[in-house]
C-alpha positions as CSV (number, residue, x, y, z in Angstrom):
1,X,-163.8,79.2,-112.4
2,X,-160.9,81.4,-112.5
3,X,-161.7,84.9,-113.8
4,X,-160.4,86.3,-117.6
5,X,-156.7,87.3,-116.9
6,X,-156.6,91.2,-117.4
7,X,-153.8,91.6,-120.4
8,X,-150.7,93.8,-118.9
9,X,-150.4,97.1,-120.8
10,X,-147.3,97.0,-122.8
11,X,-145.0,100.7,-122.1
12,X,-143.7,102.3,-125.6
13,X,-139.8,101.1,-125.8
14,X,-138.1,103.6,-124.2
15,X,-136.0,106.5,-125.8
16,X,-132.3,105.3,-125.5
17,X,-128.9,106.0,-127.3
18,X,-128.4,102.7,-127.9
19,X,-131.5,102.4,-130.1
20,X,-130.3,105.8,-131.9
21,X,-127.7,104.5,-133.0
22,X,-128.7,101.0,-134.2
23,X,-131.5,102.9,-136.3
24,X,-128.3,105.0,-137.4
25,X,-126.4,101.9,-138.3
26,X,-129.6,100.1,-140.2
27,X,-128.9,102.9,-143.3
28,X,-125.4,102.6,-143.5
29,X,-124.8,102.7,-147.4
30,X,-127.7,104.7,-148.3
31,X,-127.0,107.6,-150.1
32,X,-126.4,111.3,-149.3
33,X,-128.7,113.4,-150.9
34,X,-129.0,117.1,-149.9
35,X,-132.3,117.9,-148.5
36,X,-133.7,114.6,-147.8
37,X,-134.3,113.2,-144.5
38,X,-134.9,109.5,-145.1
39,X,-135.8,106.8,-145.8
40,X,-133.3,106.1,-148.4
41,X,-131.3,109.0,-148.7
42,X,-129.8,111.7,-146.1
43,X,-127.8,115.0,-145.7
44,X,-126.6,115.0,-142.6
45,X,-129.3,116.7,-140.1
46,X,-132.0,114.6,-142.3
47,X,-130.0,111.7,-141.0
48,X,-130.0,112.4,-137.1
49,X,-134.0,113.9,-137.4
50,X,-135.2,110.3,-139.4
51,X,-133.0,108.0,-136.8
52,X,-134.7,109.8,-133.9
53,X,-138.2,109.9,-135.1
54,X,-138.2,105.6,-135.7
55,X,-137.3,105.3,-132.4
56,X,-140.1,107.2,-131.2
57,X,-138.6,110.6,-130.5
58,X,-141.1,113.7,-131.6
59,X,-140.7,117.3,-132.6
60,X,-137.2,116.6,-134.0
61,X,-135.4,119.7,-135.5
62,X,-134.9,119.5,-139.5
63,X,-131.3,121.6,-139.7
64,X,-127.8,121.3,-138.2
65,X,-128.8,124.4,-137.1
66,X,-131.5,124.3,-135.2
67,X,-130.6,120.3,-133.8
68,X,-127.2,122.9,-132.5
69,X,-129.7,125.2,-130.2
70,X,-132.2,121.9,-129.0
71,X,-129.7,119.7,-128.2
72,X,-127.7,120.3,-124.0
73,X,-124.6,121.6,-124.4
74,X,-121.7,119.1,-123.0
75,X,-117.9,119.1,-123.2
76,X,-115.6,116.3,-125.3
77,X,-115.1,114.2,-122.0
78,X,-118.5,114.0,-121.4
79,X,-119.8,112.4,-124.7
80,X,-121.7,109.4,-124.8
81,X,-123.0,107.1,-127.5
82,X,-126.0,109.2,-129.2
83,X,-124.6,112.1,-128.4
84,X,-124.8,114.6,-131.5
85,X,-121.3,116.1,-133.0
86,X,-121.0,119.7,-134.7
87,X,-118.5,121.0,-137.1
88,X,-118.3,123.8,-139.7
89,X,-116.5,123.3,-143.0
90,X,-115.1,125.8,-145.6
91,X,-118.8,126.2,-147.7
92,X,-121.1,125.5,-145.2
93,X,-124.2,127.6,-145.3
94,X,-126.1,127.3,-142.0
95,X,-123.8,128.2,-138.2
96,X,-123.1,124.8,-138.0
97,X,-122.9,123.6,-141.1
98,X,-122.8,119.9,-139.9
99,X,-123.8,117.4,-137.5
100,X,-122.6,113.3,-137.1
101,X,-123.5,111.3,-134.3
102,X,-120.7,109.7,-131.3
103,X,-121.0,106.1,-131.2
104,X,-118.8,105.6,-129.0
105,X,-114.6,104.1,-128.9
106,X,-114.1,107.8,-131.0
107,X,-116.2,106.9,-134.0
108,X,-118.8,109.1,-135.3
109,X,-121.5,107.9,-138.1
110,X,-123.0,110.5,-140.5
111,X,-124.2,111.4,-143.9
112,X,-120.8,113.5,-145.0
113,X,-121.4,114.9,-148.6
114,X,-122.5,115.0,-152.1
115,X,-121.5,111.7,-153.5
116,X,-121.0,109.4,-150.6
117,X,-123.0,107.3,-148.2
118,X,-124.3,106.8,-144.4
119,X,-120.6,105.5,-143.2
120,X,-118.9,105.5,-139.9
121,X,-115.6,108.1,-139.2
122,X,-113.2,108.5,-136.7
123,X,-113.8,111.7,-134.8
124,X,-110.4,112.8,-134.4
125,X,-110.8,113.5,-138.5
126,X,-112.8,116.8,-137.9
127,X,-110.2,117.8,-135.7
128,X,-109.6,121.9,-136.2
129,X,-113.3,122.0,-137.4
130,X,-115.6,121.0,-134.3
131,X,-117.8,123.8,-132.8
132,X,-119.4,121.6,-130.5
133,X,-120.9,118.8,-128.4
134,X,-124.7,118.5,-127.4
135,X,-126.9,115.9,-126.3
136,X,-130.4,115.3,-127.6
137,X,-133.1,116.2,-124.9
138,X,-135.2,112.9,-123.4
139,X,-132.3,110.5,-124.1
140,X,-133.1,107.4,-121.9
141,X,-130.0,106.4,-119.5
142,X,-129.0,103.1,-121.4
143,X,-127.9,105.9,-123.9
144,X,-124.5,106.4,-122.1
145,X,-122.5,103.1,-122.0
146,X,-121.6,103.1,-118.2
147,X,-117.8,103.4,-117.6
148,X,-115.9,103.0,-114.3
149,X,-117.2,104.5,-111.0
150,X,-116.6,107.6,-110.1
151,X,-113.8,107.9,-107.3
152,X,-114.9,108.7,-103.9
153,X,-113.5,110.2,-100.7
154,X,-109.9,112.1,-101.5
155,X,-108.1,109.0,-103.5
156,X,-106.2,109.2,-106.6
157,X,-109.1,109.2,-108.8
158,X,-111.0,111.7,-107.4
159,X,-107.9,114.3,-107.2
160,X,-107.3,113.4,-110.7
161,X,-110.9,114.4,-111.8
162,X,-111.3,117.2,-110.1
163,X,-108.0,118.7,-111.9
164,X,-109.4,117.7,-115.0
165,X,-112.2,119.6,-114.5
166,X,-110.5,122.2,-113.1
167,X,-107.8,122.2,-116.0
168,X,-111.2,122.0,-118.8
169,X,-112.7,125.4,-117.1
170,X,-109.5,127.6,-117.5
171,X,-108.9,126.0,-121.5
172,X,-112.8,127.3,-121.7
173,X,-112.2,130.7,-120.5
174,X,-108.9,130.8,-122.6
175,X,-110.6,129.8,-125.5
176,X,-113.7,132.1,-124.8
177,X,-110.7,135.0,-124.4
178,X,-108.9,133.7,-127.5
179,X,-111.8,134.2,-129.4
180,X,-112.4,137.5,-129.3
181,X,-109.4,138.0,-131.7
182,X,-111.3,135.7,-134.4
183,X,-112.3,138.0,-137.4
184,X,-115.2,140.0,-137.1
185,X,-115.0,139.6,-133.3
186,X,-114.1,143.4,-132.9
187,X,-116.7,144.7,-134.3
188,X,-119.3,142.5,-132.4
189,X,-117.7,144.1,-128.9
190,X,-117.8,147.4,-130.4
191,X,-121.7,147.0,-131.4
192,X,-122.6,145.2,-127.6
193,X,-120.6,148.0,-125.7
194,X,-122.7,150.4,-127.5
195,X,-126.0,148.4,-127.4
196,X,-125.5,149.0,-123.8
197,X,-124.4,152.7,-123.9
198,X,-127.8,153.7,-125.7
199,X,-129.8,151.1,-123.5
200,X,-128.5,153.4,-120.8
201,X,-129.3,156.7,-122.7
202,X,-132.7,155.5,-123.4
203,X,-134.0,154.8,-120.1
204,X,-132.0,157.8,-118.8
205,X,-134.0,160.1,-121.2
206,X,-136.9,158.4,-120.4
207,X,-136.7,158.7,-116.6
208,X,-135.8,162.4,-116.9
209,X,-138.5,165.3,-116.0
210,X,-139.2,165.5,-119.3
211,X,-139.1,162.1,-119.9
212,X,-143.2,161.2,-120.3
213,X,-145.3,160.3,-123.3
214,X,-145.4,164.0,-124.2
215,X,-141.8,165.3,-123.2
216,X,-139.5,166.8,-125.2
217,X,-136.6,163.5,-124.1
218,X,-139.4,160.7,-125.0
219,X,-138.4,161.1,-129.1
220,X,-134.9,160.6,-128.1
221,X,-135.7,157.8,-125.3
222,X,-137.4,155.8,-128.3
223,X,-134.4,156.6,-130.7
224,X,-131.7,155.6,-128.4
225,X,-133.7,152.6,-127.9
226,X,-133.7,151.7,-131.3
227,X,-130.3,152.0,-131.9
228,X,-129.3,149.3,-128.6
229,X,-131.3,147.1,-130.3
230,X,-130.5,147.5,-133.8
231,X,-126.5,147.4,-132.0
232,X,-127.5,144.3,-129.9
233,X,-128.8,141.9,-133.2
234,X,-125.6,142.8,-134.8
235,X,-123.6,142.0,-131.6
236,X,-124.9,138.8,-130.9
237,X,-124.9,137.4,-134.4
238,X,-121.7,135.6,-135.9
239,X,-120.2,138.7,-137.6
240,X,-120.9,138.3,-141.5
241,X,-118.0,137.8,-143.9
242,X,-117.6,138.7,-147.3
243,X,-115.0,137.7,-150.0
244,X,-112.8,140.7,-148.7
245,X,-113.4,139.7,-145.2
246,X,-115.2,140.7,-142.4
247,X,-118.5,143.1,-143.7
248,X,-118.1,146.7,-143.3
249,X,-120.5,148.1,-140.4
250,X,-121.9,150.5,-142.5
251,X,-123.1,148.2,-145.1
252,X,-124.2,145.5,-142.4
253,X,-126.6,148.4,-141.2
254,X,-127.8,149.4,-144.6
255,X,-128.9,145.5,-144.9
256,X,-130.5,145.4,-141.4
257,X,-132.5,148.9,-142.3
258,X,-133.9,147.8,-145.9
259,X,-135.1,144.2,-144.5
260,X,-132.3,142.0,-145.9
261,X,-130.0,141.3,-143.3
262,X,-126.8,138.9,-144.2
263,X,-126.8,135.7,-143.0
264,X,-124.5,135.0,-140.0
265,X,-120.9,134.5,-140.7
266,X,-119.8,130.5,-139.8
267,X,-119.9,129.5,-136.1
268,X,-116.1,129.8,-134.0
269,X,-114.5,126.6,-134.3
270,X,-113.7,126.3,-130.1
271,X,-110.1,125.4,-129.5
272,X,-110.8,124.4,-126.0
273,X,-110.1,120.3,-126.4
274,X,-106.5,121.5,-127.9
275,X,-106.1,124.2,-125.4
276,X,-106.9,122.1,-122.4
277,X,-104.3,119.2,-124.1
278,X,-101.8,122.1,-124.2
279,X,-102.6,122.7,-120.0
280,X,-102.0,119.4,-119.7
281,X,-98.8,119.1,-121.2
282,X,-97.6,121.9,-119.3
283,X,-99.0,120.6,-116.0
284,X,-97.3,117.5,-116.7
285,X,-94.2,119.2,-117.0
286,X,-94.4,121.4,-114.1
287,X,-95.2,118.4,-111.6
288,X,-92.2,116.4,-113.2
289,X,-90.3,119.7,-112.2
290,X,-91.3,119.9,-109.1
291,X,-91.2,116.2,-108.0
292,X,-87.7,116.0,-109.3
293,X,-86.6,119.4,-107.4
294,X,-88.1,117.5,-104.5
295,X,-86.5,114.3,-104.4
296,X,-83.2,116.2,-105.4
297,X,-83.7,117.6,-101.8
298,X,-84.8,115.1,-100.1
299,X,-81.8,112.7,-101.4
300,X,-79.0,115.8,-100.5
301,X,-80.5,116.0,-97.0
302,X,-80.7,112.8,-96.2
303,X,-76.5,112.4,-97.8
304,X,-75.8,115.6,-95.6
305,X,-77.5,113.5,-92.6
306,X,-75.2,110.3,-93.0
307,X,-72.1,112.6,-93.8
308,X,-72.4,113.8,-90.4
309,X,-73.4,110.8,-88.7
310,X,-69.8,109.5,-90.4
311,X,-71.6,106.8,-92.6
312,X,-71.2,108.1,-95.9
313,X,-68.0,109.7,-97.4
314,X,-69.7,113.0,-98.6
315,X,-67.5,114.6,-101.6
């Protein structure tokens, strides 16, 4: 008699992109509501956190904010359907103030604002506003819609994606330079280079002679100390702005001393998409230049070579 057949464990559904956004796209109309993370109503983090978690996902982040540090930083070219989108508007209060959600043939789908619903968007509509791209840890592969091969060996392809690249690192570095002419961003260098000026002091004082527990340099070791890392957490923090502008140092300190530090100012809106657009354009130009300079030459020696073969009549 054949034996009891032994019922195959069924695996959990995997964790895909695909599945994120079809939960995404099951609450389409439902309401925006500040605060609320589902099932009915959504801001916009509340949105991408609730999505997530019916498909499985754990330990989701609650805020644009934090979902901005979780999620693996990627550039525009690389996003994928499920891949998570952030801006920062005029208003926001959290550093980034919002998040949608690529789903793919430049459409995003989020919970926008007061007063509308879950809809779809085109992505090009935040343009001027995006901070930046990230992609949600554990994401299975079917999350990234698979698009041609990549090119191998040295064809056209391949030399075309490698100057892409290429032409996407200098826009980063330009835009990384560019920024440090954003308001605020002069003080935040000034604060760093002396965060590391005291760093220096302190463990100078404290390596001296006199440098041990009981030496005269140990009190100014430990205030030295204090003061590169008092000058670093104002450094590294989006400077904070006030209705005049950027805050004044001095009462940015004040606040940091009594306990009540500002919030950070909004995140940089990058430039790098429009600055690598701008390379292009330029490269484009440049290798039209070139080629036309070259055939120009090409055509006049080859003329010359006829002329004085007596083939061609030259002018």
């Amino acid at each position: 008699m054949p034996g009891t057949p032994v019922p195959v464990e069924q695996s959990a559904p995997q964790i895909t992109g695909n599945r994120f956004v079809t939960a995404l796209k099951s609450v389409l109309g439902d309401q925006y509501q500040y605060g609320a993370a589902g099932p009915t109503t959504f801001d916009c983090s509340g949105l991408v956190q609730w999505a997530l978690e019916s498909i499985g996902m754990q330990d989701v982040p609650r805020t644009s904010e934090q979902q901005w540090a979780w999620v693996t930083k990627i550039n525009k070219s690389q996003l994928k359907p499920g891949d998570l989108v952030f801006s920062q508007w005029p208003g926001d209060n959290a550093s980034p103030g919002h998040v949608q959600v690529y789903i793919g043939g430049g459409q995003v789908i989020q919970a926008p604002h007061s007063g509308a619903t879950v809809s779809i968007a085109s992505l090009s509509s935040d343009t001027g506003h995006i901070v930046g791209y990230g992609r949600v840890p554990a994401l299975g592969p079917s999350a990234l819609i698979a698009g041609p091969p990549p090119a191998t060996g040295d064809d056209v392809g391949g030399l075309v994606g490698e100057a892409g690249t290429l032409l996407h690192g200098i826009a980063s570095m330009l835009d990384f330079a560019f920024g440090m002419f954003s308001p605020g961003q002069g003080w935040r260098i000034a604060f760093g280079a002396g965060s590391v000026l005291s760093g220096l002091g302190a463990v100078k004082a404290y390596t001296s002679d006199s440098g041990s527990m009981g030496g005269a340099s140990f009190p100014l070791a430990v205030g030295l100390a204090a003061v590169s890392a008092t000058s670093a957490f104002m450094a590294l923090r989006s400077w904070p702005q006030t209705a005049g502008g950027s805050e004044k140092p001095g009462a940015y300190v004040a606040e940091i001393l009594s306990g009540q530090p500002p919030p950070p100012g909004p995140a940089r809106v990058h430039e790098t998409d429009e600055i690598e657009a701008g390379l292009a354009v330029f490269a484009v130009a440049w290798l039209a230049q070139k080629t036309s300079s070259i055939i120009n030459t090409v055509v006049t020696s080859i003329t010359g070579a006829l002329g004085a073969l007596g083939l061609v009549a030259l002018a």
